[in-house]
C-alpha positions in Angstrom: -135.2 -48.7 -35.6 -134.2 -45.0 -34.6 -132.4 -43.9 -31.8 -135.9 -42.9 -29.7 -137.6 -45.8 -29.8 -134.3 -47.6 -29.0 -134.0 -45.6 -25.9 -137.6 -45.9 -24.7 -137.4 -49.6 -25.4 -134.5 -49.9 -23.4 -135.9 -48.0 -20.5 -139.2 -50.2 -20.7 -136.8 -52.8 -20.4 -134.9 -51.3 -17.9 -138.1 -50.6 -15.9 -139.3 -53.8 -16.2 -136.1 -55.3 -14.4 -136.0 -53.0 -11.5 -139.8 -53.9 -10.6 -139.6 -57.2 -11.0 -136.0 -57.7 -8.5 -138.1 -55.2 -5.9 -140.9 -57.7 -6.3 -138.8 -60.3 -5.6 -137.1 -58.9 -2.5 -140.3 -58.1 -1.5 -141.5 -61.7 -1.8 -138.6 -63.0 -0.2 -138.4 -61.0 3.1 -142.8 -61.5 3.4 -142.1 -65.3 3.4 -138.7 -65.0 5.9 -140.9 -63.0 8.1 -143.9 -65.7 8.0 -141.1 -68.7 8.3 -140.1 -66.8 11.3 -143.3 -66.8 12.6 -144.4 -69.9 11.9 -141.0 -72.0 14.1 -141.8 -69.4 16.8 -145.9 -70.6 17.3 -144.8 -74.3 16.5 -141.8 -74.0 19.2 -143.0 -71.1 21.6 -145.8 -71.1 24.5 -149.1 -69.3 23.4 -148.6 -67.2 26.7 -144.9 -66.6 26.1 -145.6 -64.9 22.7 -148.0 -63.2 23.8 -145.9 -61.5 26.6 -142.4 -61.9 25.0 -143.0 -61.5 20.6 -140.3 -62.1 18.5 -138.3 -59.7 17.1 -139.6 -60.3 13.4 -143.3 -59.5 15.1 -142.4 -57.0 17.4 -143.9 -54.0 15.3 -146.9 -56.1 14.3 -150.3 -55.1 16.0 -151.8 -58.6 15.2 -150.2 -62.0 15.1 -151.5 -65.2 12.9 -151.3 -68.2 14.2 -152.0 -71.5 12.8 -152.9 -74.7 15.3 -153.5 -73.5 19.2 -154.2 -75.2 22.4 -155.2 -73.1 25.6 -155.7 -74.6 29.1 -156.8 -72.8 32.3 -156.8 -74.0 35.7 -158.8 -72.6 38.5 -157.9 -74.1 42.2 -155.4 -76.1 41.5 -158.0 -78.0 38.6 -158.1 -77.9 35.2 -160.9 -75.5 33.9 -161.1 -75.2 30.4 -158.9 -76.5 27.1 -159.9 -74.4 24.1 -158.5 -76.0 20.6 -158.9 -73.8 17.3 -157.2 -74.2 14.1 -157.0 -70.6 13.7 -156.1 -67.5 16.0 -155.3 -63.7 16.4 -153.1 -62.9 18.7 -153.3 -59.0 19.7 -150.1 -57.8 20.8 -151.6 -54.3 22.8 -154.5 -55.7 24.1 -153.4 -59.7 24.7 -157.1 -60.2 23.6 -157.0 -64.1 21.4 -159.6 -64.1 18.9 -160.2 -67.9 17.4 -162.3 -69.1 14.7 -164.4 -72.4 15.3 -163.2 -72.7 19.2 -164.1 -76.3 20.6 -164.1 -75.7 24.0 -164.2 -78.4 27.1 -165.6 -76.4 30.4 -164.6 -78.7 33.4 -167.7 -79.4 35.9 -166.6 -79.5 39.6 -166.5 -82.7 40.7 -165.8 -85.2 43.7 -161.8 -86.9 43.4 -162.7 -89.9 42.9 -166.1 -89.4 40.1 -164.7 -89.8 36.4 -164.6 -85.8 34.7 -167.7 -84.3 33.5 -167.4 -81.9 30.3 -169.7 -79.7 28.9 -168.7 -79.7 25.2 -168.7 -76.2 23.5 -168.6 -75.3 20.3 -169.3 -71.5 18.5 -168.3 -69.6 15.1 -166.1 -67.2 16.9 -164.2 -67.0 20.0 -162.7 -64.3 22.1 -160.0 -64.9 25.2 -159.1 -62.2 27.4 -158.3 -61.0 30.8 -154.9 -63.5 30.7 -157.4 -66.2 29.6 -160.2 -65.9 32.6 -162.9 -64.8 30.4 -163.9 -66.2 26.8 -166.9 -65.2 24.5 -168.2 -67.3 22.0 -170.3 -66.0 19.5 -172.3 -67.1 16.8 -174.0 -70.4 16.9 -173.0 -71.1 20.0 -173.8 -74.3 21.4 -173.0 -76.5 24.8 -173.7 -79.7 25.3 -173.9 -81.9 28.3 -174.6 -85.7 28.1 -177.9 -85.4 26.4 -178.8 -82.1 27.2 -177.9 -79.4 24.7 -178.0 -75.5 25.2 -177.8 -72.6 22.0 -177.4 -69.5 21.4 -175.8 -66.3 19.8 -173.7 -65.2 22.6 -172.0 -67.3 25.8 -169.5 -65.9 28.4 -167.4 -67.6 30.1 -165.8 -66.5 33.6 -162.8 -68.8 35.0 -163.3 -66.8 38.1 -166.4 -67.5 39.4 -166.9 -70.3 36.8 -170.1 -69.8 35.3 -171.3 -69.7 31.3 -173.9 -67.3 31.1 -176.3 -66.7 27.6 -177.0 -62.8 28.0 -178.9 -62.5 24.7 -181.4 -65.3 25.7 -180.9 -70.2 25.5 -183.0 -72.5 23.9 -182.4 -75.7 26.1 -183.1 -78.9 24.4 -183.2 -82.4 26.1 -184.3 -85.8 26.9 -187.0 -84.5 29.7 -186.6 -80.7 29.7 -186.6 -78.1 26.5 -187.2 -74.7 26.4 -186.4 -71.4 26.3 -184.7 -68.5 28.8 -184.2 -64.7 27.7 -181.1 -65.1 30.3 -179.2 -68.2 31.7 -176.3 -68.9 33.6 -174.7 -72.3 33.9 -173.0 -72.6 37.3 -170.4 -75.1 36.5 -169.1 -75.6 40.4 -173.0 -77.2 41.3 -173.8 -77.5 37.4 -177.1 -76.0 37.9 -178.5 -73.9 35.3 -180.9 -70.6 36.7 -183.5 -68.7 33.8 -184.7 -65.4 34.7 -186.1 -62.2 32.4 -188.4 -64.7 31.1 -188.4 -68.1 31.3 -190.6 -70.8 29.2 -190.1 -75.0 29.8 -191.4 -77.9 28.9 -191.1 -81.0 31.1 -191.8 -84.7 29.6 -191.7 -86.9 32.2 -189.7 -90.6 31.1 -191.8 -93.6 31.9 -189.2 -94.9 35.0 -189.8 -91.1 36.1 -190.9 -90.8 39.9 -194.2 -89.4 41.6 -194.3 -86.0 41.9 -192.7 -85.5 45.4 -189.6 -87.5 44.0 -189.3 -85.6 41.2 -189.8 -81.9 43.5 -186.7 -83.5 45.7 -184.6 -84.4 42.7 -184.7 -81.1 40.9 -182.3 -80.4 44.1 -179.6 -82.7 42.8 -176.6 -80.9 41.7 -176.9 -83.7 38.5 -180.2 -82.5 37.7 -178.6 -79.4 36.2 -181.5 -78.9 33.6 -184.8 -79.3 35.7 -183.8 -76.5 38.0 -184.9 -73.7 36.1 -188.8 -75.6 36.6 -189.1 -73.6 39.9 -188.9 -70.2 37.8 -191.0 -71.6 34.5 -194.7 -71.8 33.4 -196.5 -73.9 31.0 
């Protein structure tokens, strides 16, 4: 073997070495950083990190977390708990993003009546303004006992504490289905209002009562879905 392709053998080898230990340090400080990360999301509170990061994350714009569990009150009661198994914390904006959000919305109720839940479920979830407001988009839907809204896009507000469906609802239940090109769910009287267009369809059960009973019920404040009759046509 002569002296040149000795030496360019040697600096292949040479070459070889020095990318492979940067490759290596490189590996090794990713997976301290995610460690780091990880015993801060399983020890921390969501809101703490989102208002006090870690050092390791500091100059991050985005933060990965694995596992999360938000709760909002609203007068003193509880009025939401959002699970996800995934989330994106932005650090400038304190804007969550989760995929899959299961969502309970709390409906207002008396003390001493067991807790009513609308169950929500969506693709995507968004939390923002400190957690008073949360979109969920993509096959969004809410159900109540056996009354079950979808959609493509629901908006929550923990300040007046409604659900609205801007881009139009499809309602779906035992006595009342149809559609709405805008609903809002009020969940202090858990009535829901259609307007911009509103089509239902009511099948009376056979224990349902005459027609002045049922005008008087659609009142009720647990007759949520047979309010929006007064604004639909056949």
């Amino acid at each position: 073997m002569n002296d040149s392709l000795r030496r360019t053998l040697v600096l292949v080898v040479l070459g070889a070495v020095v990318w492979g230990g940067w490759y290596g340090w490189q590996s090794w400080k990713t997976r301290q950083t995610l460690e780091a990360m990880e015993n801060v999301v399983r020890s921390a509170d969501l809101n703490k990190l989102l208002s006090d990061p870690p050092e390791e994350v500091k100059n991050s714009v985005d933060l990965a977390v694995r596992g999360i569990l938000l709760s909002q009150g609203h007068e003193g009661r509880k009025s939401f708990d959002l699970n996800a198994d995934w989330a994106t914390l932005n650090q400038d904006s304190g804007a969550i993003t989760v995929r899959d959000p299961d969502i309970h919305y709390m409906l207002e109720g008396a003390e001493n009546q067991p807790e009513r839940v609308i169950h929500a479920v969506s693709e995507v979830g968004r939390v923002e303004d400190g957690n008073q407001k949360i979109s969920m988009s993509g096959s969004v839907k809410a159900t109540y006992e056996e009354n079950v809204l979808t959609g493509s896009l629901a908006v929550f507000l923990n300040t007046n504490r409604t659900l609205t469906f801007p881009e139009g609802a499809v309602l779906d239940g035992p006595t009342l289905s149809g559609t709405a090109t805008r609903l809002v769910w009020d969940l202090n009287t858990n009535i829901l209002t259609g307007d911009q267009g509103v089509r239902m369809r009511w099948t009376p059960s056979d224990s349902a009562p005459d027609d002045g009973a049922a005008a008087n019920a659609d009142t009720s404040s647990d007759a949520a879905p047979k309010a929006a009759q007064e604004e639909s046509h056949s």
